[in-house]
N, C-alpha and C positions, 0 to 999 in steps of 0.2 A: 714811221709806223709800219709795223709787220702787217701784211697781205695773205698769211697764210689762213686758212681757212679755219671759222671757230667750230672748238667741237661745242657739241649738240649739251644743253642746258643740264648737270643732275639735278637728279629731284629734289636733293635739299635747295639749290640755289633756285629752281621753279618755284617752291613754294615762294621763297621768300622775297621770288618778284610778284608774286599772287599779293602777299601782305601788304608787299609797298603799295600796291597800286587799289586793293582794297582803306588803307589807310588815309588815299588820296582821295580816292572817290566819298568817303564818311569826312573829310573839310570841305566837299563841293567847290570851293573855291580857293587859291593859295598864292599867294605873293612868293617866288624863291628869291631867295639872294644868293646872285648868281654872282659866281667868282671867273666862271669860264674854266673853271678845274676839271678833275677828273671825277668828284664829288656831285660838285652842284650841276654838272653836264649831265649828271645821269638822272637828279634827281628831275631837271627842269625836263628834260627830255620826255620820261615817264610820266609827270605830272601833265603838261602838254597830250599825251596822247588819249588819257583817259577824261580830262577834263577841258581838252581844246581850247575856246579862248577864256575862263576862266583862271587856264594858268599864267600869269605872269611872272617876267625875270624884272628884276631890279639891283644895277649894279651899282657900286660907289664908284666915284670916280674922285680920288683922293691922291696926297702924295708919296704915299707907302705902296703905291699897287703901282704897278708896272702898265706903260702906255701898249706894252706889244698884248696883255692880259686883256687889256678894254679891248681890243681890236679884235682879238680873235673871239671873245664874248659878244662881240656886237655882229660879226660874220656870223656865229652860230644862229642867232635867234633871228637872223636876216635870212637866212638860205633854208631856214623852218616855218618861216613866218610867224614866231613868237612873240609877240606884243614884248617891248623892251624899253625901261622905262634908267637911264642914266643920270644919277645924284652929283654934282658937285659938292665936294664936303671937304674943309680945310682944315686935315686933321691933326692938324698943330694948336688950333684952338680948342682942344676937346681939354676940359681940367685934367692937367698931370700928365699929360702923354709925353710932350714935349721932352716932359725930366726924364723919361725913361727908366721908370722905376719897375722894379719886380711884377707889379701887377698892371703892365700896360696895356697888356692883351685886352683886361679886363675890363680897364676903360675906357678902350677903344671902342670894343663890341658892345659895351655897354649905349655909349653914345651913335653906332653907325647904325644899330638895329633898332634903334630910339626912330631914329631918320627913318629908317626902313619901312616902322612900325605906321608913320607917320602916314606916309607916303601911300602905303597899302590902302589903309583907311580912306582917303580922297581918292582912292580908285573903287571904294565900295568891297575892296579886299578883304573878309574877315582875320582869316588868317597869314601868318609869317613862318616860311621854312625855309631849314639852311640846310646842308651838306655834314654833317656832325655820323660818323660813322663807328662801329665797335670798337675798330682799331686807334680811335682819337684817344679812349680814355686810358692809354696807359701812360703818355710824356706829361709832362707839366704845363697846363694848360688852361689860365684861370680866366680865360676867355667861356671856357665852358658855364662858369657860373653864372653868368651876365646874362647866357642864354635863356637860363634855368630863372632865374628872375624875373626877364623879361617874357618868359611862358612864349619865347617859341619854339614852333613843333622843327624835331627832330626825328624826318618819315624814314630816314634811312640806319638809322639805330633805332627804333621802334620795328623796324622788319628783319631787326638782328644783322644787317650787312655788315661785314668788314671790308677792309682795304680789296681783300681779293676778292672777295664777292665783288665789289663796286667795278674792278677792272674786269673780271668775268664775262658777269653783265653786263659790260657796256659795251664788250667786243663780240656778243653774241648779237647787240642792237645795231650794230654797225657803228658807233660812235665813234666820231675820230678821237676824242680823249681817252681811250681806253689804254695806251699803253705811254699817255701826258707822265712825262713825270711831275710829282710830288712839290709844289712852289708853295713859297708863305709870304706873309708879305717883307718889304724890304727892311719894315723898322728890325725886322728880326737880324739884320745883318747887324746892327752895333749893340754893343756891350751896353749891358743893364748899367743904368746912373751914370751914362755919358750922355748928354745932352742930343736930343734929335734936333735938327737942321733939314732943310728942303735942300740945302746945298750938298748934306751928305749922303740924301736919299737919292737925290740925282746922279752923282757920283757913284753909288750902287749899281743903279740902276744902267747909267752908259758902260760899268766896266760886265758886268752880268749880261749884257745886251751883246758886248763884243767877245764872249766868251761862249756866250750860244750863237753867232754867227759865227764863229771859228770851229763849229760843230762837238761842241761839248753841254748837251741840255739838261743835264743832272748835276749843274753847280752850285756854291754858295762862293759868295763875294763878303767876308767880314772884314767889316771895315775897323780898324783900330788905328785912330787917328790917319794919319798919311799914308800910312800901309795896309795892303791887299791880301788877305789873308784867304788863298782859291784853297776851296775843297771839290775835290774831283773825287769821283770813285776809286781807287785804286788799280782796277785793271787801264784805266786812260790817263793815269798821272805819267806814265811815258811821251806820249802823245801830247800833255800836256805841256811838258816841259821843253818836247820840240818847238810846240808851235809858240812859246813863247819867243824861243830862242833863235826861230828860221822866219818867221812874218811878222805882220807889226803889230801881232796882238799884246805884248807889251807896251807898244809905243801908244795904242787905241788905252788901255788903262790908264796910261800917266795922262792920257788926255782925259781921263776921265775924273782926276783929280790926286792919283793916287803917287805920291815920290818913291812908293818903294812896295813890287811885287812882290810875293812870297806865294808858295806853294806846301800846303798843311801835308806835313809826312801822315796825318792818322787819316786821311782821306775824306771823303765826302760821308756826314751823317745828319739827320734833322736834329735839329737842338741843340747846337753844339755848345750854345752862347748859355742853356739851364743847365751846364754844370752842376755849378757851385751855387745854384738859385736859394737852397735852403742857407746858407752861408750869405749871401746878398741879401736877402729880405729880416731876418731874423741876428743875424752878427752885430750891429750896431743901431742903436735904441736912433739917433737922427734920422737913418733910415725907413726905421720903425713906424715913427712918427709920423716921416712924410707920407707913407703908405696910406695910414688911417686919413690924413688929410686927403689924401687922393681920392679914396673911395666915399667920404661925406661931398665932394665936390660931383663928383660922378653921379654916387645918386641924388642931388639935387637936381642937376643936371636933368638923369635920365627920367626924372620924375613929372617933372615940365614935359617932357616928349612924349612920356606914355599918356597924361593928359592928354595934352592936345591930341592924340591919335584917338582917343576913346571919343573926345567928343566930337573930332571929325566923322565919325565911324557911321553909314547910314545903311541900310540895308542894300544887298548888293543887285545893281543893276547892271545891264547889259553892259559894256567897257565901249567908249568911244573908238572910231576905228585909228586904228594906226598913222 
């Protein structure tokens, strides 16, 4: 993280920390879900200071999300004194995730913020915010709609912030996420309609693990069957290539699962794997199918969960201590 000293707030970016934190103050009370990103760091952060212990973090702790992600999320709200509230969720059982189809995002979030929702409510929590920013809504992204249905607030696109706002802001707050790069979670590393596995989440996860200990923290690890498919930025794909070839960061990936490195000539981008997504979801009617199947199971699903979160739901009282 740079040390250099942040310049002083413009007034557009003042307002629109005035909004955020007006917008928090009008939910009196707010559950985040908190990723431990550059996102939900800033929202939890701000919520916290205006609304003290009515803010709440709550994280998932699943097999798509990275164990080093939980740790520096549980540091954060420890060294804040954040009330922090950590979910087991085994999201292999969530309908249709597993298949890895086009809209997994969407049933994911649909069922993690179901939990979330839940969760909130037996802490007397009215509300549920996430991290959802200006700059979200241009890649493909049908996690956003789950949101949208499940009516949780989005305080940091309602105060109009983007990507660079969000980092601005957070390095004007002292945050140490302010200059986090960019992570999603690991299912994103395998290819739409090949099968998720715990075993190849984990495998992501150890060769992505020895690839930012080899001091490279802006990767992706695509996994396509046996093979490691690294994206690096392109000014580090030299560096890259060394430290495959001079320490045993190759040897740490095949331990990781992987028979065969490979290094992406077009470099490091988000979303690499939504290509062709309009061609995946739409190209072939079985496809097609499974989709809608997906999404009647999900909201079955997620319909049970918003239940029971309404009728857990009691007026909010003081939060038990930590």
């Amino acid at each position: 993280m740079s040390t250099d000293t942040p310049s002083p707030l413009s007034a557009e970016l003042s307002k629109k920390h005035e909004a955020l934190k007006e917008h928090l103050i009008k939910l009196g009370a707010v559950a985040v879900a908190f990723s431990g990103g550059v996102d939900s760091t800033l929202l939890l952060n701000v919520a916290a200071d205006v609304l003290g212990d009515n803010a709440v973090a709550i994280t998932a702790r699943a097999q798509m999300i990275p164990a080093r992600e939980i740790r520096e999320a549980s540091d954060f709200c420890a060294k804040r004194g954040i009330r922090h509230v950590v979910m087991n969720v085994d999201a292999l059982t969530i309908p249709g995730f597993a298949d890895n189809p086009t809209d997994r995002c969407y049933l994911c979030k649909s069922a993690l913020f179901a939990r979330i929702m839940d969760q909130a409510a037996r802490l007397g929590i009215p509300y549920v915010a996430e991290g959802t920013n200006t700059s979200d809504l241009g890649d493909y992204r049908p996690g956003l709609k789950a949101l949208g249905e499940l009516k949780v607030d989005s305080p940091l696109l309602a105060a109009g912030l983007s990507k660079a706002d969000v980092r601005a802001l957070s390095r004007m707050l002292g945050l140490p996420t302010w200059d986090k790069p960019s992570y999603a979670c690991l299912a994103s590393r395998i290819p739409y309609n090949e099968a998720i596995t715990a075993e190849k989440l984990r495998s992501v996860e150890h060769a992505e693990d020895a690839l930012m200990d080899a001091g490279f923290p802006q990767i992706r690890c695509r996994a396509h069957g046996d093979l490691a498919r690294i994206e690096v930025a392109s000014d580090q794909r030299a560096a890259l290539m060394d430290a495959l070839i001079s320490t045993d960061l190759t040897e740490r990936i095949h331990d990781a699962g992987f028979a065969y490195v490979t290094v992406d000539a077009d470099g490091y981008r988000t979303g690499s794997l939504n290509q062709n997504v309009s061609e995946l979801a739409n190209g072939d009617d079985g496809i097609t199918q499974t989709v809608r199947q997906h999404h009647a199971s999900a909201a079955t699903f997620c319909a049970a969960q918003a239940v029971a979160a309404a009728n857990a739901m009691q007026p909010l009282s003081p939060l038990p201590a930590p």
